[in-house]
N, CA, C, O and CB atoms as a CASP TS submission, in Angstrom:
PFRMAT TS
TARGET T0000
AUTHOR 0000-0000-0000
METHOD Language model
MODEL 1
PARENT N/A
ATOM      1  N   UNK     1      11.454  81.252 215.299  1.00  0.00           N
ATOM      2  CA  UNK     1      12.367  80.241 214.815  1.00  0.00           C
ATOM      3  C   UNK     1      13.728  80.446 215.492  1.00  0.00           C
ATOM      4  O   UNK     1      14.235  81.554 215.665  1.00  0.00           O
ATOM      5  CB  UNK     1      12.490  80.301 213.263  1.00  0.00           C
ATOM      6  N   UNK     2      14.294  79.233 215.873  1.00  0.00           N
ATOM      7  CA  UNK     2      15.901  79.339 216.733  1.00  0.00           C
ATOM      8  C   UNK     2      16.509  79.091 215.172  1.00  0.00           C
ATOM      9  O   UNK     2      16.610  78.155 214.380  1.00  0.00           O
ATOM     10  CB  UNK     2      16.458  77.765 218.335  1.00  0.00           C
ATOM     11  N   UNK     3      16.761  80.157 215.220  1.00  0.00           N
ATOM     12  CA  UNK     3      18.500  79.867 213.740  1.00  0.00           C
ATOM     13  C   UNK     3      19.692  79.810 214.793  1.00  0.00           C
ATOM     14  O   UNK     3      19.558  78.673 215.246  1.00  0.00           O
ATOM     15  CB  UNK     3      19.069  81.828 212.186  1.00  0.00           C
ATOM     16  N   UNK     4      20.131  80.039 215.055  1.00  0.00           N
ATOM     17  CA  UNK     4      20.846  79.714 215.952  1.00  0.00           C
ATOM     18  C   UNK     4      21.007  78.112 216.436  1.00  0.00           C
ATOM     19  O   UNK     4      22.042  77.484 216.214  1.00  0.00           O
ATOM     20  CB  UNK     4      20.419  80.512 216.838  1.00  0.00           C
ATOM     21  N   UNK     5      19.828  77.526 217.138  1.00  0.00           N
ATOM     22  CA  UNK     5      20.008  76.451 217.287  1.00  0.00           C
ATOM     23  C   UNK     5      20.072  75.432 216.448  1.00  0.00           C
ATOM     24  O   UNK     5      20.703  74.402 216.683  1.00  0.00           O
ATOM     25  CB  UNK     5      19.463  76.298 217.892  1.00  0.00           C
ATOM     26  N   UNK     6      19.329  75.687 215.273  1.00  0.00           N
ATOM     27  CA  UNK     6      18.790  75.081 213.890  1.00  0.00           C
ATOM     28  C   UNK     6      20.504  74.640 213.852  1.00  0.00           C
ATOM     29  O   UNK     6      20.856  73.609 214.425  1.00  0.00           O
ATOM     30  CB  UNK     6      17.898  76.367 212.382  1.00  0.00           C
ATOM     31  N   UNK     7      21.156  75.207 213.385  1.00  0.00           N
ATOM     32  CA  UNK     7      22.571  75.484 212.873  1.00  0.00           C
ATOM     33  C   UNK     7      23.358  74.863 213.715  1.00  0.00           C
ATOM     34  O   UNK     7      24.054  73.938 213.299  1.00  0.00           O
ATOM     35  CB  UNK     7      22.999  76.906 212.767  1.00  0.00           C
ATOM     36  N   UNK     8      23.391  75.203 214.885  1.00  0.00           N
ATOM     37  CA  UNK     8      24.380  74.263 216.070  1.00  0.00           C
ATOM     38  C   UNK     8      23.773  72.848 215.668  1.00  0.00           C
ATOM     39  O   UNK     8      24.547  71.996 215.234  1.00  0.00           O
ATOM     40  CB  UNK     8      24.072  74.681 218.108  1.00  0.00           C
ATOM     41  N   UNK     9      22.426  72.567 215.794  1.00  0.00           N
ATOM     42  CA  UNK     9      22.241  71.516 215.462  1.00  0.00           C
ATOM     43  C   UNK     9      22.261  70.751 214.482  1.00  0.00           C
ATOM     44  O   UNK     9      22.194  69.530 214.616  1.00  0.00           O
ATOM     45  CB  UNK     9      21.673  71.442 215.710  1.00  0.00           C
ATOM     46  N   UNK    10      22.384  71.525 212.993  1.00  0.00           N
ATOM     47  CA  UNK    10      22.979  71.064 211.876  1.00  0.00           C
ATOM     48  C   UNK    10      24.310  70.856 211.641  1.00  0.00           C
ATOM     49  O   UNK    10      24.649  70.337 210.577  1.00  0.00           O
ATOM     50  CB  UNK    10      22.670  71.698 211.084  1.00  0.00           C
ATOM     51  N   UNK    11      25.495  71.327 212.842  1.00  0.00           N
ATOM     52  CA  UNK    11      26.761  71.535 212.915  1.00  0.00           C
ATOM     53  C   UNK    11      26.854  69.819 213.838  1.00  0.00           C
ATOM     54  O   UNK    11      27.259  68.741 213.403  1.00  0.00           O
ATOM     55  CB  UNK    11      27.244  73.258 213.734  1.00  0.00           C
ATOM     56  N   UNK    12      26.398  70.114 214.968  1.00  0.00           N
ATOM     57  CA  UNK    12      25.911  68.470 215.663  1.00  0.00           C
ATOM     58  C   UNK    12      26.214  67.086 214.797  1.00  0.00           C
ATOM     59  O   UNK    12      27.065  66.196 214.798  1.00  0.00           O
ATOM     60  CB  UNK    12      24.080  68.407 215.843  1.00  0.00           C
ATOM     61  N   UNK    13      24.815  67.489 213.933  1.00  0.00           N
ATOM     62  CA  UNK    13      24.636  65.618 213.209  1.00  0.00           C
ATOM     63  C   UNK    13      25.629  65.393 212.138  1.00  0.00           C
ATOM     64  O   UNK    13      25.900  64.258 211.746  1.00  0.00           O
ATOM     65  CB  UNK    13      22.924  65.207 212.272  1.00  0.00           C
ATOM     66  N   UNK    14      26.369  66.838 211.490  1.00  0.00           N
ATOM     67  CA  UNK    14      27.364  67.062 210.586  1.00  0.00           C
ATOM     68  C   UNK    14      28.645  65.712 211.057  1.00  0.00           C
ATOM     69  O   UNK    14      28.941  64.598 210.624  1.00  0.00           O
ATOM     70  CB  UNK    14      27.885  68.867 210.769  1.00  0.00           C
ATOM     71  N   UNK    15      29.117  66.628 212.184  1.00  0.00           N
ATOM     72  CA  UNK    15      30.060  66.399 213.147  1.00  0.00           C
ATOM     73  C   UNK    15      30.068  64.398 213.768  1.00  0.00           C
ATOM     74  O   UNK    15      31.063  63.673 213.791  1.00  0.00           O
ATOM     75  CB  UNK    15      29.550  67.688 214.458  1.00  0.00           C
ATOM     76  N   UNK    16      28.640  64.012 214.178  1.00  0.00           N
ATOM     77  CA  UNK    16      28.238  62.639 214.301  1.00  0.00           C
ATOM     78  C   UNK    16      28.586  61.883 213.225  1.00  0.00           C
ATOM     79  O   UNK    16      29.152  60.801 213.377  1.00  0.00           O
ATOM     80  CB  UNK    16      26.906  62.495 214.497  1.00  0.00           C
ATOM     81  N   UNK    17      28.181  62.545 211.622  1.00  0.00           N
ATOM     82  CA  UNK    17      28.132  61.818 210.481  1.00  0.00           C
ATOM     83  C   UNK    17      29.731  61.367 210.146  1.00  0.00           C
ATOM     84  O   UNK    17      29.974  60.300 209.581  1.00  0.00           O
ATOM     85  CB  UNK    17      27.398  62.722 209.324  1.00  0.00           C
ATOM     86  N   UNK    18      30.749  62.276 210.549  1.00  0.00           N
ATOM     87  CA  UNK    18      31.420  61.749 210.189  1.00  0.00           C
ATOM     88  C   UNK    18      32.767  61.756 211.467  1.00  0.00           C
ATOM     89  O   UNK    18      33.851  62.332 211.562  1.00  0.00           O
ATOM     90  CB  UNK    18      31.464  62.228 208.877  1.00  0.00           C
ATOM     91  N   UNK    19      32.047  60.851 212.254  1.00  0.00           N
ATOM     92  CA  UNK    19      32.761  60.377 213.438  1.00  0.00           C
ATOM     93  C   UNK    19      33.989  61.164 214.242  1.00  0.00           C
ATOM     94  O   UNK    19      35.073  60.733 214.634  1.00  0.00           O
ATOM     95  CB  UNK    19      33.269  59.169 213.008  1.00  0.00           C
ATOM     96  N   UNK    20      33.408  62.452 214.331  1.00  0.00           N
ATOM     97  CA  UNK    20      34.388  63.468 214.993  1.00  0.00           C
ATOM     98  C   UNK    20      35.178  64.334 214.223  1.00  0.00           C
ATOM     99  O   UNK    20      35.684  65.364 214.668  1.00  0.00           O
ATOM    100  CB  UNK    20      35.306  62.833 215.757  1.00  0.00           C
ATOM    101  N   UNK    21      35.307  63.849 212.857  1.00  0.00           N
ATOM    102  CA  UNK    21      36.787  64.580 212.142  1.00  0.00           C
ATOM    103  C   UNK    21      36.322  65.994 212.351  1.00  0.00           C
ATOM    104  O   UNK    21      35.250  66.535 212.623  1.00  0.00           O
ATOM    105  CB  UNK    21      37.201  64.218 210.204  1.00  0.00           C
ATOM    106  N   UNK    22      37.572  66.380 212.113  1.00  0.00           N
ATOM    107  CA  UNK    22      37.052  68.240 211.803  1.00  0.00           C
ATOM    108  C   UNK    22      36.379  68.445 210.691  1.00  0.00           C
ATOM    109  O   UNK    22      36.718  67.778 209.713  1.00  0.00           O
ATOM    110  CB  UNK    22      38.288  69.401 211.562  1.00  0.00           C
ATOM    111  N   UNK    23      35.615  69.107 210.599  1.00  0.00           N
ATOM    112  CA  UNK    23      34.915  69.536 209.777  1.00  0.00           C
ATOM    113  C   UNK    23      35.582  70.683 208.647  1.00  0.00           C
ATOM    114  O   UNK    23      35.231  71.206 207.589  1.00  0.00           O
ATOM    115  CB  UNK    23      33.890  69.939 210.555  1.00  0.00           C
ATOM    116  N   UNK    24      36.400  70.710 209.286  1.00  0.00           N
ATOM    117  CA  UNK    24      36.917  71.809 208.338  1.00  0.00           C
ATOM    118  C   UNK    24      37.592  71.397 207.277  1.00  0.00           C
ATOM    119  O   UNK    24      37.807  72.066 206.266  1.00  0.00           O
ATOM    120  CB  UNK    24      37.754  72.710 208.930  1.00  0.00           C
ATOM    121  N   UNK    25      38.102  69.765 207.584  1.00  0.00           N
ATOM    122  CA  UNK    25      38.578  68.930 206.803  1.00  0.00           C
ATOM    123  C   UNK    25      37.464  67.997 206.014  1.00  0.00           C
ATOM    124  O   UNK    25      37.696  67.457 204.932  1.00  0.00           O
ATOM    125  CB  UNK    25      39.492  68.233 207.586  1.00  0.00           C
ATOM    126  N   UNK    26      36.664  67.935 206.477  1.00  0.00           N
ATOM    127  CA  UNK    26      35.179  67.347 205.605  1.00  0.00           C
ATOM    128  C   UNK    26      35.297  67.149 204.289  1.00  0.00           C
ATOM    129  O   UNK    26      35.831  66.045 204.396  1.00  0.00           O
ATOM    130  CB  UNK    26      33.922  68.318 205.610  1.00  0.00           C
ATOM    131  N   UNK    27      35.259  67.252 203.580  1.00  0.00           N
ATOM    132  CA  UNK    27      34.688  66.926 201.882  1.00  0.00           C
ATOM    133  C   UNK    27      33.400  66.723 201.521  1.00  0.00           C
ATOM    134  O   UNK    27      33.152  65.525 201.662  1.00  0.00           O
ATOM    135  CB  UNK    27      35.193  65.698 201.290  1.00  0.00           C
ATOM    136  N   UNK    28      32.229  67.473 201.022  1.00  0.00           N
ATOM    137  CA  UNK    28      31.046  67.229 201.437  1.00  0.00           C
ATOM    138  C   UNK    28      30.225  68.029 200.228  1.00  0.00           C
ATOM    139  O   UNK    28      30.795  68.965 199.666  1.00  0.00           O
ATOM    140  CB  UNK    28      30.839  67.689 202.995  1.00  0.00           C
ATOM    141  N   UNK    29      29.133  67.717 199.914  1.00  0.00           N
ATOM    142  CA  UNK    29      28.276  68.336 198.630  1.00  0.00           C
ATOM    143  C   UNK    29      27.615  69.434 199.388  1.00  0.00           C
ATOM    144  O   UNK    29      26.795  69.416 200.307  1.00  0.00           O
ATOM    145  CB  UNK    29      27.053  67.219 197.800  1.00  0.00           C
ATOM    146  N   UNK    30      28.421  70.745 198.505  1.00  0.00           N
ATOM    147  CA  UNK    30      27.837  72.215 198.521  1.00  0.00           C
ATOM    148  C   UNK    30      26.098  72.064 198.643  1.00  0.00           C
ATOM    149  O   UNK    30      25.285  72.230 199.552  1.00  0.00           O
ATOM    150  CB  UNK    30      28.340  73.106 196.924  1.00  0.00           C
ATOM    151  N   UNK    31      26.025  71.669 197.245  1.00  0.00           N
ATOM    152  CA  UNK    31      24.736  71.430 197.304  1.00  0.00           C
ATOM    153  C   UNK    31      23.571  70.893 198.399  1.00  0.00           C
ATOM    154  O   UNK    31      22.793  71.634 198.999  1.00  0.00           O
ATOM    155  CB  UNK    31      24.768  70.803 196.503  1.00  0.00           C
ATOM    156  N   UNK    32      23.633  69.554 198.503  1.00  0.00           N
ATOM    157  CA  UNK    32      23.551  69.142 199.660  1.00  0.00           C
ATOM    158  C   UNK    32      23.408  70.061 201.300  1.00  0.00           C
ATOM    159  O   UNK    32      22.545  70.175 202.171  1.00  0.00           O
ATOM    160  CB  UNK    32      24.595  68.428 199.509  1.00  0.00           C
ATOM    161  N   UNK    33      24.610  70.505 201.093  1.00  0.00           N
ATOM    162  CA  UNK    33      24.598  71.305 202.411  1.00  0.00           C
ATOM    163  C   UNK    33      23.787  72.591 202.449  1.00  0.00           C
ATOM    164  O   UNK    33      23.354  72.843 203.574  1.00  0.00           O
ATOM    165  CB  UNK    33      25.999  71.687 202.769  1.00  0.00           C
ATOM    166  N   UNK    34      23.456  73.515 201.449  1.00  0.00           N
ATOM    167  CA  UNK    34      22.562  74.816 201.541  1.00  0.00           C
ATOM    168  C   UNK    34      21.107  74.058 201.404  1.00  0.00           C
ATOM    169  O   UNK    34      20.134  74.592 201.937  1.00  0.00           O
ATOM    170  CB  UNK    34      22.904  76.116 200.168  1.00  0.00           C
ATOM    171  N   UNK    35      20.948  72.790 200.678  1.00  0.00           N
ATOM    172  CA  UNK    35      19.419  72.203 200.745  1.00  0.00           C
ATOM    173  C   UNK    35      18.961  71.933 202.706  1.00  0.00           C
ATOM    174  O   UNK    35      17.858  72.073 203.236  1.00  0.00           O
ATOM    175  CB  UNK    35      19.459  70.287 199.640  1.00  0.00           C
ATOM    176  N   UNK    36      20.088  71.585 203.251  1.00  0.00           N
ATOM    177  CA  UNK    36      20.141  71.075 204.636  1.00  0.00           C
ATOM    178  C   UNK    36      19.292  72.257 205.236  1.00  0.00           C
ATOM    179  O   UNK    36      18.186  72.223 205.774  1.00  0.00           O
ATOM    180  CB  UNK    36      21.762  70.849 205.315  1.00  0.00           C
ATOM    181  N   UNK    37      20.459  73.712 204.890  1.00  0.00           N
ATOM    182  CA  UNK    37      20.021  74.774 205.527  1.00  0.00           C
ATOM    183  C   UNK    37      18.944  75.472 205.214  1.00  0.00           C
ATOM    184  O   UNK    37      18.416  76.205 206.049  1.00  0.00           O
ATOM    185  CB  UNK    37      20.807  75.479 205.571  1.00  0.00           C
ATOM    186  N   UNK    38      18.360  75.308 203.669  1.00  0.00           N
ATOM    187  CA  UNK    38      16.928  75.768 203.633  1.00  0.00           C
ATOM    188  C   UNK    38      15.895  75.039 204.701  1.00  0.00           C
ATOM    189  O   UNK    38      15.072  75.506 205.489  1.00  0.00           O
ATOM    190  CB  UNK    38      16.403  75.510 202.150  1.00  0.00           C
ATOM    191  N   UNK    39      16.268  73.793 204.406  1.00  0.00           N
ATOM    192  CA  UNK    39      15.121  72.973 204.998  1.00  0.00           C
ATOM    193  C   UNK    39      14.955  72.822 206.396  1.00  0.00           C
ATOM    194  O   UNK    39      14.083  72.242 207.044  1.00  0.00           O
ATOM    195  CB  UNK    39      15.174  71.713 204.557  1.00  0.00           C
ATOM    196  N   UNK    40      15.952  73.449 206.729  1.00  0.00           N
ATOM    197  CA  UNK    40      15.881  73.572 208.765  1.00  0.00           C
ATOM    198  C   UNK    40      15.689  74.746 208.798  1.00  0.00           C
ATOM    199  O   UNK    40      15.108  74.997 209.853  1.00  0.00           O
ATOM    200  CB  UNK    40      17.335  73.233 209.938  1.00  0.00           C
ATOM    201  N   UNK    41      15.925  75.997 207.980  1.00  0.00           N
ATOM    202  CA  UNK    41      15.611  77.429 208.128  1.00  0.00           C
ATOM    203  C   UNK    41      13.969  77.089 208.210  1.00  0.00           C
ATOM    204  O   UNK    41      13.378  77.673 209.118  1.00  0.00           O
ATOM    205  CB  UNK    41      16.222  78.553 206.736  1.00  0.00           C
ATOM    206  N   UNK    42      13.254  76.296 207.441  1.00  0.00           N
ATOM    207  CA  UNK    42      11.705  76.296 206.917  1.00  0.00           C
ATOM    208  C   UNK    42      11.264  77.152 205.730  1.00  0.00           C
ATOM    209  O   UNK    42      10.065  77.417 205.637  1.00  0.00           O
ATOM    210  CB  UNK    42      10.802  76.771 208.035  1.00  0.00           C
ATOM    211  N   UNK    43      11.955  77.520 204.992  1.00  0.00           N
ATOM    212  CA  UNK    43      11.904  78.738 203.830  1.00  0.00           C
ATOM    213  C   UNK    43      10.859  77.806 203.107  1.00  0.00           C
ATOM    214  O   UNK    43      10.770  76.578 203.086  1.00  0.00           O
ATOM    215  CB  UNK    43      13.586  79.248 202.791  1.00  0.00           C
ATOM    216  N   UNK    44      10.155  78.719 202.564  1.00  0.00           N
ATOM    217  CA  UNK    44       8.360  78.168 201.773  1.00  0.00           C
ATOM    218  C   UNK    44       9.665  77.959 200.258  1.00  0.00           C
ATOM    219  O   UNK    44      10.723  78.501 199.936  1.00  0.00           O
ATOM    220  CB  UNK    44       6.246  80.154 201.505  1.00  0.00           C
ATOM    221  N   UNK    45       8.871  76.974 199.764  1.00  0.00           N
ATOM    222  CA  UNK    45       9.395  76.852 198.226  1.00  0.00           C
ATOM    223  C   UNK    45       9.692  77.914 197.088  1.00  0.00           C
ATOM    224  O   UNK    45      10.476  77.829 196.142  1.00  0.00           O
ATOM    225  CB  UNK    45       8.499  76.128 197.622  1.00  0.00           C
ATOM    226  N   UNK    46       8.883  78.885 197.436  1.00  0.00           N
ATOM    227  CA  UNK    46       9.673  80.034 196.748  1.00  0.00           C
ATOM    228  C   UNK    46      10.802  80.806 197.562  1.00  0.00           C
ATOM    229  O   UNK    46      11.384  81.600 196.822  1.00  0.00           O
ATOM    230  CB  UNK    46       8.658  81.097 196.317  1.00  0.00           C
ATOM    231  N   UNK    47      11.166  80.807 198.551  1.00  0.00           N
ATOM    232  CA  UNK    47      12.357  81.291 198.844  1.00  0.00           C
ATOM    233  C   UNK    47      13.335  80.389 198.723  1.00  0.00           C
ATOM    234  O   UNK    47      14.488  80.789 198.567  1.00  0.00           O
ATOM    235  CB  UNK    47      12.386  81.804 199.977  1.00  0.00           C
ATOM    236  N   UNK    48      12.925  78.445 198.795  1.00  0.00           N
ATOM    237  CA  UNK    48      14.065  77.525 198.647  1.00  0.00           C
ATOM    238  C   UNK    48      14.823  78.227 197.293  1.00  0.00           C
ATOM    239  O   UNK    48      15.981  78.639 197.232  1.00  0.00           O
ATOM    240  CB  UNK    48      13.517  75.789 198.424  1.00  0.00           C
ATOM    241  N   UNK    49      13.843  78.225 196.288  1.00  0.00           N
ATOM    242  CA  UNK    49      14.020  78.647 194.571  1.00  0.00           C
ATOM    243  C   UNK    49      14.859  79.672 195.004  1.00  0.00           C
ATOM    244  O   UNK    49      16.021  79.271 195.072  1.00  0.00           O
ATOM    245  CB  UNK    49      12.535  79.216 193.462  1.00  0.00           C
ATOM    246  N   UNK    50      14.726  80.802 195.313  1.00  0.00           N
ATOM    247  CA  UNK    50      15.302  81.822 195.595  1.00  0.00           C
ATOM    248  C   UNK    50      16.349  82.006 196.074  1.00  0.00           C
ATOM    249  O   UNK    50      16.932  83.027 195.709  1.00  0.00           O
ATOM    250  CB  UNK    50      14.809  82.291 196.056  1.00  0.00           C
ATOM    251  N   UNK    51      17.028  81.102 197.090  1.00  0.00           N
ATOM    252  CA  UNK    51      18.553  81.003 197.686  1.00  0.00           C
ATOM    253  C   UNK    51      18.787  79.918 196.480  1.00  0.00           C
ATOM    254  O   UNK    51      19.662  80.333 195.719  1.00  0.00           O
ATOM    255  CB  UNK    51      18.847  80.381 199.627  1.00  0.00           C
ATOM    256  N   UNK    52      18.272  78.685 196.100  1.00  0.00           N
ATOM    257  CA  UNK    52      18.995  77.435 195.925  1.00  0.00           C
ATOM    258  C   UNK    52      19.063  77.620 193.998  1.00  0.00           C
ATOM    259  O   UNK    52      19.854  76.928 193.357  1.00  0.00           O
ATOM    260  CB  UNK    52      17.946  75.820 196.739  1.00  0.00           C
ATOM    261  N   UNK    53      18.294  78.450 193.428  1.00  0.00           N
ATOM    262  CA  UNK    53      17.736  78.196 192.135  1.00  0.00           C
ATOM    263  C   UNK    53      16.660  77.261 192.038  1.00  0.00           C
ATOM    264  O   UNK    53      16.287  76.508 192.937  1.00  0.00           O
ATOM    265  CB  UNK    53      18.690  77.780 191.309  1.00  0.00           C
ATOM    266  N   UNK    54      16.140  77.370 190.768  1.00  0.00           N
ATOM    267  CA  UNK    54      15.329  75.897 190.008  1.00  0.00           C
ATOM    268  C   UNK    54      15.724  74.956 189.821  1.00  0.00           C
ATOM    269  O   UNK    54      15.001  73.961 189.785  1.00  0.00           O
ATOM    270  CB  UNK    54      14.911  75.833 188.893  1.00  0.00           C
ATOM    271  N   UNK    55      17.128  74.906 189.616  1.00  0.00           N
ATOM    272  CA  UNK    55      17.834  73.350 188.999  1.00  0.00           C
ATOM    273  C   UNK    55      18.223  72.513 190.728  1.00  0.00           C
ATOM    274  O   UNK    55      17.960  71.427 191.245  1.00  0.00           O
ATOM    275  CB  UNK    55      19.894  73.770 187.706  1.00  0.00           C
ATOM    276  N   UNK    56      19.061  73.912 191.179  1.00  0.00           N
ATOM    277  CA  UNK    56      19.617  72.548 192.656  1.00  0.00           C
ATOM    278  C   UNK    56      17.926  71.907 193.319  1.00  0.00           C
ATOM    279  O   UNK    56      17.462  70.777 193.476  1.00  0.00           O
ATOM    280  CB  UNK    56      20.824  73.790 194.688  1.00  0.00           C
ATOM    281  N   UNK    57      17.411  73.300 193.562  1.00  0.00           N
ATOM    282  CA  UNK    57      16.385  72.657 195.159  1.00  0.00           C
ATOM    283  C   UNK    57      15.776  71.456 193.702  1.00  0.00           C
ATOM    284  O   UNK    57      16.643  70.616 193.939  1.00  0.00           O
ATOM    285  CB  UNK    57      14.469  74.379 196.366  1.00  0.00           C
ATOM    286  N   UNK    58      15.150  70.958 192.735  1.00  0.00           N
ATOM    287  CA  UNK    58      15.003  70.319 191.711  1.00  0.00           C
ATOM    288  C   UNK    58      15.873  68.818 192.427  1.00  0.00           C
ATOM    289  O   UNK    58      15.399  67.785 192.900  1.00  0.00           O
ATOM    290  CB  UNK    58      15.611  71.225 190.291  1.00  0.00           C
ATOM    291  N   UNK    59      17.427  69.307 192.227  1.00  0.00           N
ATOM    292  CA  UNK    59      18.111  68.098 192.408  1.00  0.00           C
ATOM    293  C   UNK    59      18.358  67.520 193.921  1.00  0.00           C
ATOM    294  O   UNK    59      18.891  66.431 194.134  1.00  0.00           O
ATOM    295  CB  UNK    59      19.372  68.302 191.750  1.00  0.00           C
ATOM    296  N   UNK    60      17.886  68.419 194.951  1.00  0.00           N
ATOM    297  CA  UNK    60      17.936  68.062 195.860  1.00  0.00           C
ATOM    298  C   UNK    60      16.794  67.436 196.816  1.00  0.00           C
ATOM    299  O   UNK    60      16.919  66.760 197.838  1.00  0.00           O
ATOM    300  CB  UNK    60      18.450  68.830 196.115  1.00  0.00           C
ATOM    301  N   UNK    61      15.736  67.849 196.197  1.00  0.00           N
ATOM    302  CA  UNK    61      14.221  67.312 196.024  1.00  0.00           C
ATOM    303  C   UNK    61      14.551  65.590 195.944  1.00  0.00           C
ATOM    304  O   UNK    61      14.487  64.655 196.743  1.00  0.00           O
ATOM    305  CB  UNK    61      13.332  68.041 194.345  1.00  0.00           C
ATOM    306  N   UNK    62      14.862  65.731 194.780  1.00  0.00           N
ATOM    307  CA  UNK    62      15.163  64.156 194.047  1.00  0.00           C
ATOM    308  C   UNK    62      16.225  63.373 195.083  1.00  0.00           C
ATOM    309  O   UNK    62      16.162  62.155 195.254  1.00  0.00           O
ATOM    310  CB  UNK    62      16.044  64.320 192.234  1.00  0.00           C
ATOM    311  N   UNK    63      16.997  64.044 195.609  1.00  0.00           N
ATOM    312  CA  UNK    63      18.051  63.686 196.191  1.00  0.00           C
ATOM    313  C   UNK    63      17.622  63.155 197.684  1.00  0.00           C
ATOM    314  O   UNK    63      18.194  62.218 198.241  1.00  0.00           O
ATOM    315  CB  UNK    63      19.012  64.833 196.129  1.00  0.00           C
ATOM    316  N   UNK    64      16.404  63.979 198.312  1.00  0.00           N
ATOM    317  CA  UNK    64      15.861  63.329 199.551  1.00  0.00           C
ATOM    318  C   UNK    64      14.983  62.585 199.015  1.00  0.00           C
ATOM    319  O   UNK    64      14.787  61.542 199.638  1.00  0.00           O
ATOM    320  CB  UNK    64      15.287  64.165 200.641  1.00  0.00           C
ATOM    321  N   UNK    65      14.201  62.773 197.817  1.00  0.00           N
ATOM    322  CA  UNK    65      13.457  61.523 197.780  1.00  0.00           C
ATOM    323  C   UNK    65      14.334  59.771 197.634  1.00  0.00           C
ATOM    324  O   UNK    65      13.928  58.654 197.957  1.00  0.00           O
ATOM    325  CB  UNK    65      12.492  61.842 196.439  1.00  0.00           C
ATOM    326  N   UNK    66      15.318  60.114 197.165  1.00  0.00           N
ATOM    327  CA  UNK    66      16.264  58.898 197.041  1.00  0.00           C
ATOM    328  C   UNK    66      16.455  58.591 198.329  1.00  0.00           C
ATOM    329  O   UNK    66      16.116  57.463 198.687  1.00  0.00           O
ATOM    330  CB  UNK    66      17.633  59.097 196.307  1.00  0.00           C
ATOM    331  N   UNK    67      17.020  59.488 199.281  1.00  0.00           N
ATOM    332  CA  UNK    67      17.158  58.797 200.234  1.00  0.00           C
ATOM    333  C   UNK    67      16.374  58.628 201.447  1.00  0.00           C
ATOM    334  O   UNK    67      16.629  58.150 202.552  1.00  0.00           O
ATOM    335  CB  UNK    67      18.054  59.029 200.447  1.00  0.00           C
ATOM    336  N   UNK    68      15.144  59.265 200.815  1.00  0.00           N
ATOM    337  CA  UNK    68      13.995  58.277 201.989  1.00  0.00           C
ATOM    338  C   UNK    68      13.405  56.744 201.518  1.00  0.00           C
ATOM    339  O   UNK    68      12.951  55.794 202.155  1.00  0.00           O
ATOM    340  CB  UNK    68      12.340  59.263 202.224  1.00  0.00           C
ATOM    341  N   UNK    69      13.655  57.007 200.030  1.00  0.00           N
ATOM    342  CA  UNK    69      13.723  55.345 199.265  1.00  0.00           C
ATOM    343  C   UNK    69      14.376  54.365 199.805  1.00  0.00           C
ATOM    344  O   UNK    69      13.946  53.228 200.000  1.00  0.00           O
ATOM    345  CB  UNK    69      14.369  55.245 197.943  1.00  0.00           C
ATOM    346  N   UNK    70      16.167  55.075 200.237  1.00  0.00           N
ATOM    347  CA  UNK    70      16.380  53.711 201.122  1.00  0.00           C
ATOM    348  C   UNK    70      16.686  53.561 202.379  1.00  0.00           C
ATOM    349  O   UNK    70      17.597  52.945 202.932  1.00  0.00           O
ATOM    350  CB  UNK    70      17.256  53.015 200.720  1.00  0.00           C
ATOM    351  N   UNK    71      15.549  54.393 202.891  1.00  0.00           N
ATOM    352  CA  UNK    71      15.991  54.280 204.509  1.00  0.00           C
ATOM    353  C   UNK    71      14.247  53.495 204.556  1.00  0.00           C
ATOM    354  O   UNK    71      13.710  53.474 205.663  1.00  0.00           O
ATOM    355  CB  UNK    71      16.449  56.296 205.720  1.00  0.00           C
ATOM    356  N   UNK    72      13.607  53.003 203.567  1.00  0.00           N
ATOM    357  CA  UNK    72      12.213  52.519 203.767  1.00  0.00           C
ATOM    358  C   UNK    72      12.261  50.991 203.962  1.00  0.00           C
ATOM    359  O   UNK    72      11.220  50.360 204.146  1.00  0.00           O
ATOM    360  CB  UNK    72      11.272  52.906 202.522  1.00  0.00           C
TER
END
């Protein structure tokens, strides 16, 4: 696995999403963002549980299912 690249490349579409600004200035859901990094790390569902808890990877589950709802 490239972690390394995983990450540059999660730093990438970050950076696209919100049309250059710095990122450092971003405003952006914690949450959200460690679900990003499980799910490009590839961590099996018990390690998601394990970094994210039961309740987030739960809400973040729900949270990509929403938004593959409206990208359909």
């Amino acid at each position: 696995m490239d972690v390394v690249g995983s990450l540059a490349r999660l730093r990438e579409e970050w950076h696209e999403a919100v049309d250059g600004e710095s990122l450092i200035d971003v405003q952006a859901s914690v949450g959200l963002l460690l679900g990003d990094v499980v799910m490009l790390l590839g961590l099996s569902a018990d390690e998601q549980v394990a970094v994210l808890g039961e309740e987030l990877r739960r809400e973040f589950i729900q949270a990509l299912r929403h938004r593959d709802r409206g990208n359909g």
